[in-house]
N, C-alpha and C positions, 0 to 999 in steps of 0.2 A: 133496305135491301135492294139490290139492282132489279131492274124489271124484267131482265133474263132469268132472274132467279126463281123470283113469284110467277111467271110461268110456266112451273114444272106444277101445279098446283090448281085441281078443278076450282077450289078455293080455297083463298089462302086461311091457316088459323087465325084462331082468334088468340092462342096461348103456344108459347113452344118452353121447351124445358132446354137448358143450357149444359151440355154435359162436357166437362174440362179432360185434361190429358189423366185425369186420376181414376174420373168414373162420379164425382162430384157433378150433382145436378140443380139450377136454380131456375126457375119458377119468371120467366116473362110474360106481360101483354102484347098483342100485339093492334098497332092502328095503324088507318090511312091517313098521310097527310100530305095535303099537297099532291096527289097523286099518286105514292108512293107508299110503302108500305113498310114502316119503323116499327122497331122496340118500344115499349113504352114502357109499363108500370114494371118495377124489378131492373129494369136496366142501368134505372139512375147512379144504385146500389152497387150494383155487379163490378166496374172499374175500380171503386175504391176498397172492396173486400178483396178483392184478385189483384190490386196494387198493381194496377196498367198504367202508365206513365208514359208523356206526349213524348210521340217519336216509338214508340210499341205500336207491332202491326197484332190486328186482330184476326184470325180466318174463322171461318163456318162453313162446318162441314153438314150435309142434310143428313142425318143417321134412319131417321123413320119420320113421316110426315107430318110428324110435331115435336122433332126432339134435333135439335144443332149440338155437333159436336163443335167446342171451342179451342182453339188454338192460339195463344200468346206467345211472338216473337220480342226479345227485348232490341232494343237500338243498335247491338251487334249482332241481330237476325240468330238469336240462340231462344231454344223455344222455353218457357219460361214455366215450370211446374210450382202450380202454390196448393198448400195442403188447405183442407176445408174446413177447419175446426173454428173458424171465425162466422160464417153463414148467420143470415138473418135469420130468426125461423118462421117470418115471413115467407121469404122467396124460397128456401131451401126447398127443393122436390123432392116428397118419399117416393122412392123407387119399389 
């Protein structure tokens, strides 16, 4: 995450919930590394269930102070709705 961003935060989570253009929510860690403060456990997952592909922009949106709204552009910047019936039930967040 940019460091603009983790300063909107007295501290940053430890966990955020990932909710897509449906209302679909999945379940991240979050860690410091290097200084910076990355996705971790849940995220590895997240690209190949949501079928993000290099060259797809990703956005985040802050919804509430532990919940990102996610936004997927494909490579002609059209934004990119996938249904959630594949989710781990692992990561997948009860709402």
């Amino acid at each position: 995450m940019p460091l603009d961003f983790t300063k909107h935060f007295v501290a940053v989570p430890t966990k955020f919930k990932l909710r897509n253009n449906i209302g679909c929510s999945w379940k991240v860690t979050v860690k410091l590394m290097n200084g910076r403060v990355t996705l971790d456990q849940g995220w590895a997952t997240y690209p190949a269930v949501h079928q993000i592909k290099i060259a797809y922009m990703v956005t985040f949106k802050l919804l509430t102070p532990d919940t990102l709204k996610v936004i997927i552009f494909d490579d002609d910047g059209i934004e990119v709705v996938n249904k959630c019936e594949k989710h781990d039930e692992a990561f997948a967040a009860k709402d």
